[in-house]
N, C-alpha and C positions, 0 to 999 in steps of 0.2 A: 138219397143224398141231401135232399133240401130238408126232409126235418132232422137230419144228422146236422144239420148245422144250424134249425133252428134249435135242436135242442141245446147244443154248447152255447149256442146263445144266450141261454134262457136259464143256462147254469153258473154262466159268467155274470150275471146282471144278478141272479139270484145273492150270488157269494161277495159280489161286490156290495152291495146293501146290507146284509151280515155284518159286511167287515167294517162298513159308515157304523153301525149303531153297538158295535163290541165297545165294552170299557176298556181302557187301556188299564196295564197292570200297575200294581201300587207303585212298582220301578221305575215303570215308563212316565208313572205318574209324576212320582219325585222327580226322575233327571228332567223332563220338560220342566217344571217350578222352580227348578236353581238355576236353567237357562235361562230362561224367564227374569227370575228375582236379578240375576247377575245383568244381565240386557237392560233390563228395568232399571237398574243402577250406574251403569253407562250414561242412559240416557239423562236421568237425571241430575247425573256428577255435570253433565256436558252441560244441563240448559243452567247447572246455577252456577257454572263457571262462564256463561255467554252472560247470563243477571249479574253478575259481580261488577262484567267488564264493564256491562249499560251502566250500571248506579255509578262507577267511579268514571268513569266521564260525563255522567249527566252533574253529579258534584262538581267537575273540573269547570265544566261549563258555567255553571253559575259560580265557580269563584274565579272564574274569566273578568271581571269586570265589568261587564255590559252595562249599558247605560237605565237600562229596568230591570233595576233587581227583583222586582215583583214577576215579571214576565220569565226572568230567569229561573226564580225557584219556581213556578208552576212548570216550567216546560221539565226540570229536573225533576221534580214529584210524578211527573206525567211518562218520566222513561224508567222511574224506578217501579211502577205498578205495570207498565208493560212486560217488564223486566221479571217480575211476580210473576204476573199472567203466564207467562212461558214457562216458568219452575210448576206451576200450580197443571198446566197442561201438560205437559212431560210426567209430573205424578199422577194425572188421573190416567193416562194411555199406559204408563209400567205397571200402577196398579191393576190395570184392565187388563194389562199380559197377562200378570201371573194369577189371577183367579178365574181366566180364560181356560189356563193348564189347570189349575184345578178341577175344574169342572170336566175336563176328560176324562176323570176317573170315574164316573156318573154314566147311563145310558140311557137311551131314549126322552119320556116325558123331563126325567130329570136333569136331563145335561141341558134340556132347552129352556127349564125355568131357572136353571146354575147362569147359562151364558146370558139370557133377558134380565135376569136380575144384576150379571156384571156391567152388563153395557148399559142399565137405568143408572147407577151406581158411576158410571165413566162418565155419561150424561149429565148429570147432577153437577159433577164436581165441576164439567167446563162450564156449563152454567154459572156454578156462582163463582170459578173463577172470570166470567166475560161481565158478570152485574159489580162484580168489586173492581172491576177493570172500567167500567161504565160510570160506578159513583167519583172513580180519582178523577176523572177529566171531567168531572162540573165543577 
């Protein structure tokens, strides 16, 4: 009885590991990459519609009148690059969806230098969008 169950055991763990390192078929490949692209495009319609609303009330503010107009257009220059920042981060993670899905259709060695080379690539981008975010506020 016990290696009747260690076998099933040992047949389950087998097939499940099989099934981690199968490619997914060009199909499966494609509808994950239009979920993906379309997802990825959500999010990014959303953050340049939350950037739109920053820059036009960071403009509102500085033609508020304030008594330092200096003070005002920095602090408005300073919500319109955050305001960046957030479109430029929403694009590198949609981007990093859908060549995530891509690389599904890849096994083994390759799917894992597909998804290291996606996320160096995601990396990069929030990088220089956090150094362009860094040069506006000096």
């Amino acid at each position: 009885m016990r290696s009747k169950i260690l076998m099933a055991a040992t047949i389950v763990v087998v097939c499940a590991i099989a099934g981690c390192n199968r490619a997914e078929t060009s199909a499966e490949t494609r509808k994950d990459v239009s979920a993906a692209r379309q997802e990825a495009g959500k999010d990014l319609a959303d953050a340049r519609l939350e950037a739109s609303k920053e820059i036009a009330d960071a403009r509102t503010d500085a033609a508020d009148g304030r008594s330092d107009a200096a003070a005002a257009q920095k602090q408005a220059a300073i919500k319109v690059a955050e305001a960046n920042y957030d479109v430029a981060i929403a694009r590198a993670d949609a981007d990093h969806k859908v060549a995530v899905e891509k690389c599904e259709a890849l096994t083994g060695a390759d799917r894992d230098a597909c998804k290291s080379a996606s996320d160096a690539a995601r990396d990069a981008a929030k990088s220089e969008a956090k150094a362009t975010l860094d040069r506006s506020k000096t």
